[in-house]
N, C-alpha and C positions, 0 to 999 in steps of 0.2 A: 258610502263606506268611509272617505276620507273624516266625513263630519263624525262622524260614529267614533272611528279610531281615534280622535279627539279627547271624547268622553269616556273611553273605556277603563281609566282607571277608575273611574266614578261609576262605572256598570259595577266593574268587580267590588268592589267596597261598598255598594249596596245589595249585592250575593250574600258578602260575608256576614256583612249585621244583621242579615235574616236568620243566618244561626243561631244567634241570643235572643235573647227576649223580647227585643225592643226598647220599647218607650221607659221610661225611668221609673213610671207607676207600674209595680206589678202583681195588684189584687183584679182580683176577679172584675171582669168587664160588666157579670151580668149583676152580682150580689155582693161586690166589694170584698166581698174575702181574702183575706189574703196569702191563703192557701191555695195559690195557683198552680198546676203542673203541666199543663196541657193546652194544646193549639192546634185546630182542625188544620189540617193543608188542603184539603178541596173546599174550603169558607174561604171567601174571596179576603176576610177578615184578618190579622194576624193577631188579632185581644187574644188575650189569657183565660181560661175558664178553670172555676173548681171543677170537681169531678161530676158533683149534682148539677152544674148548669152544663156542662159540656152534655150530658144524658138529655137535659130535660130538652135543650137547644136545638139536638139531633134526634127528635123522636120521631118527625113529621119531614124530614128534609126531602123535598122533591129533587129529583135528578131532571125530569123533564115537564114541563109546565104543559098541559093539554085542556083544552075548554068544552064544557060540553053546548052544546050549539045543532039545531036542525037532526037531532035523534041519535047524534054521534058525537064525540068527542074529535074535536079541528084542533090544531097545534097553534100554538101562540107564545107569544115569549112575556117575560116578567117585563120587559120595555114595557107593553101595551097594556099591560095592565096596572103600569103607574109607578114600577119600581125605579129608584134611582141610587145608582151606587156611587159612595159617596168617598171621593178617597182624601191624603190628607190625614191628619196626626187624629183629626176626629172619625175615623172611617168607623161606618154604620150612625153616623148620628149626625145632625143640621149641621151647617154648615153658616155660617154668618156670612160667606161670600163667596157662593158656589157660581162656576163659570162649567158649562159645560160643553162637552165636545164640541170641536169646528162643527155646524151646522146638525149639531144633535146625531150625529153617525159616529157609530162608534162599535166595531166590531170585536167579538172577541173569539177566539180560537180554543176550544176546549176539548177535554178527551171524549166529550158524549159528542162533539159536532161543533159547527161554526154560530155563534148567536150574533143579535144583533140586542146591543144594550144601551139603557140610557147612564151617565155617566158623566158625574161630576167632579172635576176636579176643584181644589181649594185655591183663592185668590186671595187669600188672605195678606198680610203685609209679610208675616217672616214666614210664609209656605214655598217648600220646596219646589224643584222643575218638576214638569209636567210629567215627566220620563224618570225621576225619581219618585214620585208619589205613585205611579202606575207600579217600579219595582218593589217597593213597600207593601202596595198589595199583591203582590206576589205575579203579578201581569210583566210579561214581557214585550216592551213598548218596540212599535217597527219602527221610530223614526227620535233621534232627541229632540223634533223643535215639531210642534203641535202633530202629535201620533193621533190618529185616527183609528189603529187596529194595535191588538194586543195578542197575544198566544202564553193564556197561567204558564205555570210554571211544570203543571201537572200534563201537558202535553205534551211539553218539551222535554222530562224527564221520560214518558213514555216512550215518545217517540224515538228518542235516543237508544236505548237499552234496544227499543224493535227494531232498531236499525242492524243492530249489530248483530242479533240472532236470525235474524227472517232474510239482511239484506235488502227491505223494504225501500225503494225509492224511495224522495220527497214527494215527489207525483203521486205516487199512488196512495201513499197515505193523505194528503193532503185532501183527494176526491175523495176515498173513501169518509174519511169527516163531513166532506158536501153532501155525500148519501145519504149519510147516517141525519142530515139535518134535512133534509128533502130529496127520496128518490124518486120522484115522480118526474120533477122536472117544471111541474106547475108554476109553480114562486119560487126563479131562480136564486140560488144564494150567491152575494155578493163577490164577486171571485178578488182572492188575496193568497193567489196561488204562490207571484212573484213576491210578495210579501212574504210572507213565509217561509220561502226561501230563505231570504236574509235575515231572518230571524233568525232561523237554522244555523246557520252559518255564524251569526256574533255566539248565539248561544255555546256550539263545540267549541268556538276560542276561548271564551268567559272561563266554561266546566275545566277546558285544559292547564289556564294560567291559575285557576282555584287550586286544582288538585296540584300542582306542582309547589305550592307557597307563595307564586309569585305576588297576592295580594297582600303578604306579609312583610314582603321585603321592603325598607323603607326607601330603597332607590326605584323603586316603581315598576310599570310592566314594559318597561321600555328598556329595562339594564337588563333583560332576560339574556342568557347567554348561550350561544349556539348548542343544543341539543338538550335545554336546559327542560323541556317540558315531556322527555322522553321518560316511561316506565324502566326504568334500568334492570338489567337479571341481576337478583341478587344471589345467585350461586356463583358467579362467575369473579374471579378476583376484582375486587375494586381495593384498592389502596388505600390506608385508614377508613377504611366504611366495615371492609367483614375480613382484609388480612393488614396489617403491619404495613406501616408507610413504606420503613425499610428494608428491605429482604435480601440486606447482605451477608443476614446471621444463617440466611438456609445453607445448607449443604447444597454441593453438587447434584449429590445423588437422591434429593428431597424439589428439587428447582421444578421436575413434572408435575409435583401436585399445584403449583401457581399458573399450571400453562394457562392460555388462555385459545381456545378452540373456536374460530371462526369459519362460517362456512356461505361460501360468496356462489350466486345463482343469478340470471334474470329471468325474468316472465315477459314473453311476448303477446301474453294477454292485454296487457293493462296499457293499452295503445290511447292516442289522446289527438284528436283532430284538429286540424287547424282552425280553432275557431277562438277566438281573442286575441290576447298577449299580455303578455308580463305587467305593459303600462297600464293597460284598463282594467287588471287582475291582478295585481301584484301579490296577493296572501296577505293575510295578517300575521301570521307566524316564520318568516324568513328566514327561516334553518335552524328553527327554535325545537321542531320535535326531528321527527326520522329522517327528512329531503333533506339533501343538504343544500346548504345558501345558493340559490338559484342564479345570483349577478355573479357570484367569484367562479360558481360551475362554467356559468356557459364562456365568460371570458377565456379561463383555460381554454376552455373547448375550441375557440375561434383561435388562439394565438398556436394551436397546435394542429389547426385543421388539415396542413399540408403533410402530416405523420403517415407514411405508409404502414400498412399494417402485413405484418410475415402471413406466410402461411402456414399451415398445418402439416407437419407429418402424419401424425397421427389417424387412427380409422374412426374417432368420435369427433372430430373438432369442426364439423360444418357451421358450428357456432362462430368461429373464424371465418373458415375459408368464405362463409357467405355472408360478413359482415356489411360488405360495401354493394350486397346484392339484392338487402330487404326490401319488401314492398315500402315505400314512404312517401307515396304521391299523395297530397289532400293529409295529411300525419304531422302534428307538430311530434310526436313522438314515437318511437314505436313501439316501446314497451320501458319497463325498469331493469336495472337493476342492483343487486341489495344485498345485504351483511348479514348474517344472524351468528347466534350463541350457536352452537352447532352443535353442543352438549344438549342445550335445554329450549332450543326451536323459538327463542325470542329475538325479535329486532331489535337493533342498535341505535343507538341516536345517531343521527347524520351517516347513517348505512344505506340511506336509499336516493337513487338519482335514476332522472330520465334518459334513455336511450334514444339515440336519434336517429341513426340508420345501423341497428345491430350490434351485437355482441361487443363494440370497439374495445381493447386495452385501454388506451386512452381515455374514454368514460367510466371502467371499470376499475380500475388504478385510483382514482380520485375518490371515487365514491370506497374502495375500501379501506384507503390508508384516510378517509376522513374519520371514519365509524372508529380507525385505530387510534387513531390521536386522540381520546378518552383514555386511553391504557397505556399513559405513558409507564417506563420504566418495568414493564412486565417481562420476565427471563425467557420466555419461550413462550412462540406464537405459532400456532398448529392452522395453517389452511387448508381447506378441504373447497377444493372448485374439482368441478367436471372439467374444464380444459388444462389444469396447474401442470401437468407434465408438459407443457408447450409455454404457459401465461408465465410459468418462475424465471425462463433461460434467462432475458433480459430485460428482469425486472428491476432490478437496480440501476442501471441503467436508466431506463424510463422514471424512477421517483425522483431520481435528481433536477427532471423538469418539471415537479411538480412544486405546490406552493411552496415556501422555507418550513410554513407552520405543519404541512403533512408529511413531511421527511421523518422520517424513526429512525432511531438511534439502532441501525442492523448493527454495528460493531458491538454492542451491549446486549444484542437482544436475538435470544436464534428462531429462525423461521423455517417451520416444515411444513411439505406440502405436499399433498394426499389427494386423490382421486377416488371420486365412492365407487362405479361400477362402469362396466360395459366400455371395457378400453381393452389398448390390444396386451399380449402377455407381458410387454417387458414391465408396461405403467401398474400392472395388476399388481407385479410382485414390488417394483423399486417404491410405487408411491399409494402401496396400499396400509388400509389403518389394522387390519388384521397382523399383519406380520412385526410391526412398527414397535416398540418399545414406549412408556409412559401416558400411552394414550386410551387406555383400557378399553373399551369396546363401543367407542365413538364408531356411529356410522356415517356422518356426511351427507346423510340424505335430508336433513332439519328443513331446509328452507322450503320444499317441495310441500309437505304440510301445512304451510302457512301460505301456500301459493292457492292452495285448496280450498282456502275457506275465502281469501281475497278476490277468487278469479268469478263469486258470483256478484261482485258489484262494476264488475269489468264494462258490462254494457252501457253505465250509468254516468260513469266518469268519464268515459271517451269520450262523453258530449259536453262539457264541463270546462270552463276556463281554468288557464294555469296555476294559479292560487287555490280557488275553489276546492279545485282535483288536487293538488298535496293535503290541503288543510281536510279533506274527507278521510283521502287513505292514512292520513298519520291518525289520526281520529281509530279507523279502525285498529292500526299495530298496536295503538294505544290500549285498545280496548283489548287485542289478541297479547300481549304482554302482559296487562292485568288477570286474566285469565288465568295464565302460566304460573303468576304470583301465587294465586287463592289454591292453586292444586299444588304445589309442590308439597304438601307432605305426604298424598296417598301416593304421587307419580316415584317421589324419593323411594316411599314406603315399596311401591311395587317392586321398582328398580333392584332395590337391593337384595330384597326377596330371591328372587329370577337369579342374582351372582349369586348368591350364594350358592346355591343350588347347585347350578350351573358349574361353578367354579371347583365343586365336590365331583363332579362328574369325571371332569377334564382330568384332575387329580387323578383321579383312578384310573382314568382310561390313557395317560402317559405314565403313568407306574407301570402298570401293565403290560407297556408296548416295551418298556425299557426293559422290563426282566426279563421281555421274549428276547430279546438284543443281547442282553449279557448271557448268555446259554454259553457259549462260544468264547475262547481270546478273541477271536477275530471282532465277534460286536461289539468287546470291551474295548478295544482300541479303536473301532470306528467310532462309538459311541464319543469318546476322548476328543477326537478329532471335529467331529461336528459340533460338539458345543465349542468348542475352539473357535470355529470357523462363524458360527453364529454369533458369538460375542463379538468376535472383529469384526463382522457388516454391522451389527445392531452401535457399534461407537462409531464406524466409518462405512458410511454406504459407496464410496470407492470400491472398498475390499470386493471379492467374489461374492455373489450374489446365491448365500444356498438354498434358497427358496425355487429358484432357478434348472431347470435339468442341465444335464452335462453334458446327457446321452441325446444325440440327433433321432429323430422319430424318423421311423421306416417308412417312407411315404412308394407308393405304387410305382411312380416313374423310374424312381432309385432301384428296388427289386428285378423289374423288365429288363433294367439296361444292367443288371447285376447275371441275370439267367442266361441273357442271350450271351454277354462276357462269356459265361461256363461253357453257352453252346461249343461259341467260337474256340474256346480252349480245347473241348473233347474232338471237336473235328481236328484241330494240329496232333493232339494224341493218338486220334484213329481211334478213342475209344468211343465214339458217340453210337448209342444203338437209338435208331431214327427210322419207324418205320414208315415213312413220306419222307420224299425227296427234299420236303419244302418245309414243312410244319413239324417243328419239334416238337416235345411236351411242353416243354412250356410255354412255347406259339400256341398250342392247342387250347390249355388254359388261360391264358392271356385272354385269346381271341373269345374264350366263352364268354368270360365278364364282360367281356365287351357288347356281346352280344343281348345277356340277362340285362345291361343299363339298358341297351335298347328296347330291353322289351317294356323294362318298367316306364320309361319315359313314353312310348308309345300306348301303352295302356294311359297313364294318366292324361295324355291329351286326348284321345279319344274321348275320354269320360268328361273333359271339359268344354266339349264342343256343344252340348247344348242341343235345344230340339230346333233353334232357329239358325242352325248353321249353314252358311253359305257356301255353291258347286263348289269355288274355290277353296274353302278350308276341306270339305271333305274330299275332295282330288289329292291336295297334299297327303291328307292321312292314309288314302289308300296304297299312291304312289309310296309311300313308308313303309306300308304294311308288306307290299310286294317284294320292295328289297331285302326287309327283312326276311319273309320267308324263306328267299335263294341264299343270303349268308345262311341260314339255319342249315337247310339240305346239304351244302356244303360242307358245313361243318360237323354235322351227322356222318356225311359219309369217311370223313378223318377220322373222327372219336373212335368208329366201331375198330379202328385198326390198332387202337390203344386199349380199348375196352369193351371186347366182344358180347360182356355181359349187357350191355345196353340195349343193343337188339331184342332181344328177348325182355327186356323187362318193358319196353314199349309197344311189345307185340301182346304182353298179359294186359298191359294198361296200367301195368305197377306204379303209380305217377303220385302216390298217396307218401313218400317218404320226406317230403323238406318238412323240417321242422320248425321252420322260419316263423316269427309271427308276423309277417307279410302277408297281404293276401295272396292265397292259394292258387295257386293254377286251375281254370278247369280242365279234367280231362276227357271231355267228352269234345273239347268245342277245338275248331278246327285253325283258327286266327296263333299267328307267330306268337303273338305277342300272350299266350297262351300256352303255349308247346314248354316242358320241362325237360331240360336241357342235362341232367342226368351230370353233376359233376362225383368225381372221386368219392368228396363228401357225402354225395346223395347213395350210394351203394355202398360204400365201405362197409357197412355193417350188416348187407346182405347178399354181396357176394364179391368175389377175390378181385383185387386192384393192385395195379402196379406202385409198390413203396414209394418210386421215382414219383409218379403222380400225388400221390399224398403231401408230398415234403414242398413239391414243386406249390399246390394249391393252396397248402398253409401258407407258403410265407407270401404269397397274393394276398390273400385274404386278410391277412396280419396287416399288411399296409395298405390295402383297401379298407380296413375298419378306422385307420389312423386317418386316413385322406379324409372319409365319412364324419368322423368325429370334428375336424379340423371345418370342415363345409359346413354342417352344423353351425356349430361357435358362429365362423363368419355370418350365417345367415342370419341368426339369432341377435346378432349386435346389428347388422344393416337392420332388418325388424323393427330394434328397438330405436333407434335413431331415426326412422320415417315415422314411426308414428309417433316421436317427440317434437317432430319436423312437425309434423300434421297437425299435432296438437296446437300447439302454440303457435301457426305463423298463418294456416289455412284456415279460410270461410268460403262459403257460398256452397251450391248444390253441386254444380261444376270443378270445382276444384277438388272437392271433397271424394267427388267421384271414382275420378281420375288418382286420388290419391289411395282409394281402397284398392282399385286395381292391380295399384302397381306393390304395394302389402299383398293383393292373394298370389301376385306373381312371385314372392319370397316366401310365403306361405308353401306354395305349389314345392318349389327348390326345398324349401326345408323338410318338406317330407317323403322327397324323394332320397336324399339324403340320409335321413334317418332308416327310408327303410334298405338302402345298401347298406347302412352299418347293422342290421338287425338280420340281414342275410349273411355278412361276413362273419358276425358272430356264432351264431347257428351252424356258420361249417365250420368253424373254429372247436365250437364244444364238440360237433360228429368226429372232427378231425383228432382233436387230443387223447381220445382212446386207440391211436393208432399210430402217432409218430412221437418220439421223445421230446416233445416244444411246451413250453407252459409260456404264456403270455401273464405280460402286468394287466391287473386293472387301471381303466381309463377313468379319465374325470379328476375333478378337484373338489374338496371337501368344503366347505364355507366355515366361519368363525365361529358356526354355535352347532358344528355336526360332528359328532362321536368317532370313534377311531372304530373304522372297521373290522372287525372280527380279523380277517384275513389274516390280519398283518401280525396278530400277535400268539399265533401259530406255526411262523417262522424260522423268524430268530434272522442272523446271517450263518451264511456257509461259503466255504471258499470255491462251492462249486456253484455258488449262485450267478448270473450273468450280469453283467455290469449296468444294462438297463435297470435289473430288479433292484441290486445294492440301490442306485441312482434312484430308484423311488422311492425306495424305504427311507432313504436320507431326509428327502422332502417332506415324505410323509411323517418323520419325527420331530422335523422343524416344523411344520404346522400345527404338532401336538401340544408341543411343548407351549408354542404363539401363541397356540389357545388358551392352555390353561393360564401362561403370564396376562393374557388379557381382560382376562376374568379374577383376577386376583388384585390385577392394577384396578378393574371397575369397582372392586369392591370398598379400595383404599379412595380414589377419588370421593364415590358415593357418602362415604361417614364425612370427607372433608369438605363435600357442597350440602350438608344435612349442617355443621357446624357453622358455613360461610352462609347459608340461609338466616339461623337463627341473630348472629351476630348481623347480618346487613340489615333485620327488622327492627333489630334492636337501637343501630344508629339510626334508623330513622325514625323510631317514634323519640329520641334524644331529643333528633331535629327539630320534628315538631313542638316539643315541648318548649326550644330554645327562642323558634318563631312564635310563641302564645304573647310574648311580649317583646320584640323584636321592632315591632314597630310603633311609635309614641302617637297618639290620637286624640282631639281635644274631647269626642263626642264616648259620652262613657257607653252608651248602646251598638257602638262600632264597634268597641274598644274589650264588650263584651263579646263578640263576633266573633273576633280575630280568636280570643280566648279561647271559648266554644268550638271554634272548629279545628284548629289546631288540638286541645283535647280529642277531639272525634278522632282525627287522624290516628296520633298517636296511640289512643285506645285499641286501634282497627289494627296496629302493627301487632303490640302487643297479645292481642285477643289471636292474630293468626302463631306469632312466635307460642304460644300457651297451645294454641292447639296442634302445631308439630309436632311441639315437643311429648305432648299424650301422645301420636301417634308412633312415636320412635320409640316410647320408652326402654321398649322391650327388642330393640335392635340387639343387645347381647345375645337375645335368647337365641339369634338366629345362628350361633356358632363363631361367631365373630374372631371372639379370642383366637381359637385354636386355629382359624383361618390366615389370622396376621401374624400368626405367629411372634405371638407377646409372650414373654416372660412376664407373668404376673403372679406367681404364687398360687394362693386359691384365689384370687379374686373371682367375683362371681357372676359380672355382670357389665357391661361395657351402655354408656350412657354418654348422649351427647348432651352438651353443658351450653348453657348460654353465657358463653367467655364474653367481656366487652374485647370489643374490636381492639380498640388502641391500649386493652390491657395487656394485649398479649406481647409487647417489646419483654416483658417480666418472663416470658413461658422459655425456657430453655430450647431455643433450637423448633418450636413448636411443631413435635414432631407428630401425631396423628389426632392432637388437640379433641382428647378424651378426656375425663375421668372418672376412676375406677373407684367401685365402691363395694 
């Protein structure tokens, strides 16, 4: 490689001359014409042909050479039957001083299979290297100093492209070509496995420093500059490329449409074994695309190794707390982690670094303030990490030990920071993007999709030396960023479709809640007050938090030690009427819930015991079953003294009234965990019960469905944290095992859970037709779900309960969040459909500016450079042209009346391809439209 990297400027500038034409004669090869247009690329040839010789040339072309021989046709190659190919300015024709291959071997790599060919190169006096006449024929030479094997140019552009959709190893395709040339096994094929390997390998650096310009720039491929070979998002503000160098003409209240939305993740997939090292693999590309510089990384990294790392408060942050805990025996690495657009799910140049024992701040810090240092001088920077309500505290702090060059200018630049999901309530509301002002309907979850299509070449790269494995996975971002390019106009085009929509909805469904609200002074003036209060958190997140309840949830414990209070009160009054010495009413109820958890927990153990259950598991469950029965008898014989109608209705078998969607009781079968326990709830509605018990059992229940609700949640976020745990850190049969387990054991709890809150509910609805209580609805609504009915059937009232007021506030500031964020999505959307157009536009400039940028003595070079800088440039253009048809008709979609423009009659709202650095002229460049 060292020899290689030598010559690699001389690889790349015989790539680019392959663009043009060639040779300086450019008639026809076969008939002089000199009406040439055309040139096979699977003809090992690179001649010119008219149109009638290119037909007549290709009429007969064999793909594969077969002889017939002893009744069958045997395979045989063009070698043996005397062909020789001939390269050299003369290729296809004698040669005055042909030298051929070191000992006549000479392999080549093709898309039909591996051949073996005969192959002369020119020795002539002014004939190029050996390894330049091979790339002139379009052969990709393993070696610059007497190549023995070649791989066209036609497998390597293949295999490339299959790499990226299929994830195909080098292995596997490499054999599959030895199949495809002998799968018998008879006449082995020559193996140039490891060959081709490094072929692979110069070729992804070559295609990378191509398509970046680097072959254009006259300081060579060595001035590349760190993250220089990176696909950049062009939605996302780049400075003089798609907005205004200077952005001190924005307004304050215009600075959000420039934010710039980052969103930081690792993958503990993409694990990397000890096997090389940096010396004997160093990369060719040295923090030239998405890794960042590998010698100033791991320096940091050593000079700060002694960093203790905080811990977590939080209930999601195992990413912390088990940083210094990961597996990393036999592991140069143990996963990445990385930067993206978090608008538009692309990678950052120098956003991506190796992790070495887990989640560290310290590796994480460097690797995002690298990706950030491209964006110098951006007014607001939007982070979205799963741990940031822990990672921002003392972040500053921490960047001041970082390089000089990764420092940002936080005094000039503000930094918010957001959590996508599955945190506990306070991070939900302080650092969520729903509620958040400027940020329209970013979700934060970008980099996990691009973790998805990465994590299938995971297996391939673990085994992979240090260079190797960057220069692969940047290869891929490269390829998943180009991607992202070619689709933005349907994804824009969908995007805005959806707000609009959406954003029409929202409208309606906060009008609506409001005019339920203004019924009343009283909602006019609360109405007054919350948006009051909304505005002061949305400028200062110190202020109160309205998103926030005010009102403390009724939980079980609180209630019991509320009841028994009252007990102990009506005993000093002498007013208690208690018919047991011991057990009040609301001992009695109490003690039943208590009883129904048991039954349900013993029913579902029972049911998880299995047909291979061991004396001792089933001795416990029966020992259960027994206690329970005697609390039941017990507690039956208390009930009848409260509720004589019981007796009787378990003497009919009346047992058919819960309406729970629980399963049923049966009532034939004779096990505790079976028996219906006959609360208030269960008869109210078929014969007479004490009021005292109705009110008593409500407000259990009321906080038995709060505590159920709350178990839930909890169970639902532990859930989703083992099985991100699992996903990403566990392998083997064993482990994985043990890890399902301990998921159906939260699995079990959560649906225990669930079905107490679908029983409290149930006596809730029995119960409401009998005592004065109306409970709130439970639950929270998400960023893109409609305003429930309920609510806008209301209004407020002064005789409403302060819990209710307390929800209805929330539930109007969500409303209202929603529709503002859907209105902000729509305004961002027109300005990255503009900052699209405009960043294609400076780049096909670029290109144009590189067709002659660098000076060349050979005029078929010089044609090259021409040639594919045109191509480029065309390819911008061609995709800005077809945006642009796709958007035309973005007015149509309501636009106007959405933004709320004053524009007369105008008709029609259309995005323009502004030049970039035109825009210092645009006044204030406020939604950089125009109307026609």
């Amino acid at each position: 490689m060292h020899i290689w990297t030598s010559e690699r400027s001389h690889y790349l500038d015989e790539l680019i001359q392959l663009e043009g034409r060639g040779k300086a004669d450019h008639s026809c090869h076969a008939c002089g014409d000199l009406d040439t247009s055309f040139r096979c690329e699977d003809c090992f040839s690179v001649d010119l042909f008219c149109r009638l010789c290119m037909i007549k040339s290709h009429q007969n072309l064999p793909l594969v050479t077969i002889q017939w021989q002893d009744g069958y046709f045997h395979p045989t190659t063009l070698k043996h039957l005397g062909l020789r190919i001939q390269l050299g300015d003369h290729a296809g024709q004698s040669c005055h001083n042909p030298k051929p291959a070191r000992e006549d071997d000479f392999v080549v790599i093709d898309v039909h299979g591996i051949h073996e060919v005969g192959l002369d190169f020119c020795s002539c006096a002014n004939a190029p290297s050996h390894y330049r006449q091979l790339l002139r024929g379009r052969f990709f030479p393993s070696t610059t100093t007497d190549p023995r094997t070649a791989a066209t140019f036609a497998v390597l552009e293949h295999f490339h492209l299959l790499s990226f959709e299929s994830k195909v190893s080098t292995y596997e395709f490499y054999h599959c070509l030895a199949r495809r040339s002998d799968n018998t096994g008879i006449e082995p094929i020559k193996d140039r496995y490891r060959v081709f390997l490094r072929i692979v390998r110069q070729w992804r650096n070559l295609t990378s420093l191509k398509r970046s310009g680097r072959g254009h720039d006259p300081a060579g491929v060595d001035a590349t500059q760190q993250g220089q070979l990176a696909v950049p998002c062009p939605a996302c503000p780049q400075l003089g490329k798609n907005v205004p160098e200077d952005l001190a003409h924005v307004s304050s209240n215009e600075q959000w449409l420039y934010s710039l939305f980052l969103a930081i993740d690792a993958n503990f997939r993409l694990k990397r074994r000890l096997v090389s090292n940096d010396i004997k693999d160093p990369g060719l590309s040295p923090g030239w695309g998405y890794f960042v510089e590998e010698g100033q990384y791991k320096t940091y990294l050593r000079n700060h190794a002694d960093v203790t790392q905080e811990k977590s408060m939080c209930i999601s942050h195992n990413a912390i707390n088990m940083a210094d805990t990961k597996l990393s025996k036999g592991l140069a690495a143990t996963g990445v982690g990385s930067v993206v657009c978090a608008r538009h799910d692309m990678r950052l140049a120098n956003g991506v670094g190796d992790l070495q024992r887990g989640e560290k701040y310290m590796n994480m810090d460097y690797i995002v303030f690298s990706a950030l240092s491209a964006f110098p001088s951006t007014p607001i920077v939007n982070f979205s990490y799963d741990i940031a309500c822990q990672w921002h505290k003392k972040l500053w702090q921490r960047v001041l030990a970082l390089p000089s060059q990764l420092q940002p200018n936080h005094m000039h630049t503000a930094f918010n920071f957001f959590v996508p999901k599955f945190h506990i309530a306070t991070c939900q509301t302080n650092f969520s993007f729903n509620w958040t002002p400027g940020v329209g309907r970013t979700d934060g979850e970008a980099p996990e999709c691009g973790w998805s299509n990465i994590n299938r070449i995971a297996a391939s790269t673990k085994e992979m030396g240090p260079g190797t494995r960057r220069e692969v996975l940047d290869d891929h971002f490269g390829d998943w960023n180009w991607k992202k390019v070619t689709a933005f106009g349907r994804v824009l085009l969908r995007k805005i479709k959806e707000a609009v929509k959406a954003k029409t909805e929202h409208r309606h469904a906060l009008t609506e809640l409001e005019e339920s609200i203004k019924q009343s002074d009283l909602g006019v003036a609360s109405l007054t007050n919350w948006t009051n209060e909304v505005l002061a958190w949305e400028l200062d997140h110190s202020n109160p938090n309205p998103f926030e309840s005010r009102v403390t949830a009724t939980m079980q414990a609180a209630v019991r030690l509320e009841l028994l209070m009252q007990d102990v009160q009506d005993l000093e009054d002498r007013s208690s009427v208690s018919l047991h010495s011991v057990v009040t009413p609301s001992i009695l109820i109490s003690t039943g819930l208590d009883i129904e958890h048991a039954q349900r927990r013993l029913c579902a153990d029972n049911g998880s015991l299995g047909q291979h259950a061991t004396n001792e598991q089933r001795t416990k469950i029966l020992a259960r079953s027994n206690s329970l029965q005697r609390r039941i008898e017990v507690w039956t014989e208390i009930q009848v003294l409260y509720m004589p109608s019981v007796s009787q209705l378990h003497a009919t078998n009346a047992t058919g009234l819960n309406q729970s969607r629980c399963p049923r009781p049966r009532p034939n079968s004779v096990k505790p965990e079976d028996f219906q326990l006959l609360f208030p709830s269960d008869i109210c509605s078929h014969a007479p019960c004490d009021p005292k018990l109705l009110h008593i059992e409500w407000s259990l229940h009321f906080a038995q469905a709060n505590d159920a609700l709350d178990e839930c949640q909890s169970h639902i976020r532990l859930r989703h944290q083992l099985l991100r745990f699992k996903s990403q850190h566990l392998r083997g049969q064993g482990a994985n095992t043990r890890a399902r387990k301990t998921v159906q054991a939260i699995d079990d709890r959560l649906v225990l859970s669930h079905d107490k809150y679908l029983r409290a509910r149930s006596a809730l609805v029995c119960l409401s037709r009998h005592v004065d209580h109306v409970g709130r609805p439970w639950g929270q609504t998400l960023g893109t779900a409609i305003m429930p009915w309920i609510w806008l059937t209301h209004g407020i009232s002064s005789h409403d309960s302060e819990g209710l007021q307390d929800t209805l506030r929330i539930e109007w500031c969500k409303a209202r969040a929603r529709h503002n964020r859907w209105q902000e999505e729509i305004q961002l959307l027109l300005v990255e459909m503009q900052r699209v157009l405009a960043f294609l536009a400076w780049e096909a400039r670029q290109w144009d500016e590189r067709a002659t940028l660098r000076m060349v003595e050979r005029l078929e070079f010089a044609e090259g450079l021409i040639t594919y800088a045109n191509r480029q440039a065309a390819i911008r253009r061609a995709l800005s042209a077809s945006f642009s048809g796709m958007w035309r008709d973005v007015g149509a979609l309501g636009m106007l009346k959405l933004l709320n423009l004053d524009i007369g009659r105008a008709s029609a709202v259309k995005v323009t391809n502004v030049p970039a650095l035109g825009w210092r002229t645009m006044a204030a460049h406020r939604w950089i439209i125009s109307l026609q």
